[in-house]
N, C-alpha and C positions, 0 to 999 in steps of 0.2 A: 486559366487560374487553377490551382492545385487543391482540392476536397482539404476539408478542415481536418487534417488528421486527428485518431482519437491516440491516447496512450497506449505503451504496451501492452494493455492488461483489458481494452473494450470498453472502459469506461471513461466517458467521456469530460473531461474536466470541467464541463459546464455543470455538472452535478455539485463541483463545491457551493453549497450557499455560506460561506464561511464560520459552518460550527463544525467542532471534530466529528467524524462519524464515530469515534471512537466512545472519547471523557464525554463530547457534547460539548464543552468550552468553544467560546469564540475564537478566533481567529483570524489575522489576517493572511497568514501563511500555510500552507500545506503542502505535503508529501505524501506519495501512495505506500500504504504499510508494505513492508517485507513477506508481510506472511500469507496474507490477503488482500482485497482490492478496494477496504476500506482508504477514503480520503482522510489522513489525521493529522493532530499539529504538530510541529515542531516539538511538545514536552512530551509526546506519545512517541514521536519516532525517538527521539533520544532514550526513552524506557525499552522500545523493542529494540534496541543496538544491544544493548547491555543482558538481553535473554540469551540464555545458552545454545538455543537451537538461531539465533538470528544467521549466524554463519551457513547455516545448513539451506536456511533460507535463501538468503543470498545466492547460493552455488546455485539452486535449483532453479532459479530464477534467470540467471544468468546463463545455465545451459540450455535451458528452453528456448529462450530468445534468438542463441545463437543454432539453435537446431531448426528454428523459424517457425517457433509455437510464439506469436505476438497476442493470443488469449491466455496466457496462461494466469491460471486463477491463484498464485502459491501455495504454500503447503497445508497450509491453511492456520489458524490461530491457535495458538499454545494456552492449555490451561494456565495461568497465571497474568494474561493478558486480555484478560474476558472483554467481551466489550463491552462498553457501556461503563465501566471500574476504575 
């Protein structure tokens, strides 16, 4: 049998109790933010697409993985996405 893997980022998805870690709203659906390793919903990941650094996000995320950083923690949270907001 195969170890329960955890996500790219070390945190393990049993951590969602289905409220954002972001807004705090309920939930039944979640996504790992872009920028951090926050678990949020669906209306939060659609707000951090539309941030100007989301892109910047993305790449560095994306080059870490593939350079075989699977901790990577991202670039971390942009003033205007505060958590909790």
């Amino acid at each position: 049998m195969t170890p329960r893997m955890e996500n790219k980022r070390s945190v393990p998805w049993e951590s969602w109790d289905g409220v954002c870690q972001r807004c705090g709203k309920e939930s039944a659906v979640h996504i790992m933010s872009m920028f951090n390793v926050q678990l949020i919903c669906i209306s939060c990941s659609d707000v951090e697409r539309e941030h100007p650094k989301f892109e910047e996000a993305r790449k560095a995320e994306h080059d870490a993985t593939k350079s075989g950083d699977r901790n990577f923690e991202g670039i971390g949270l942009p003033e205007g996405l505060k958590s909790g907001t």
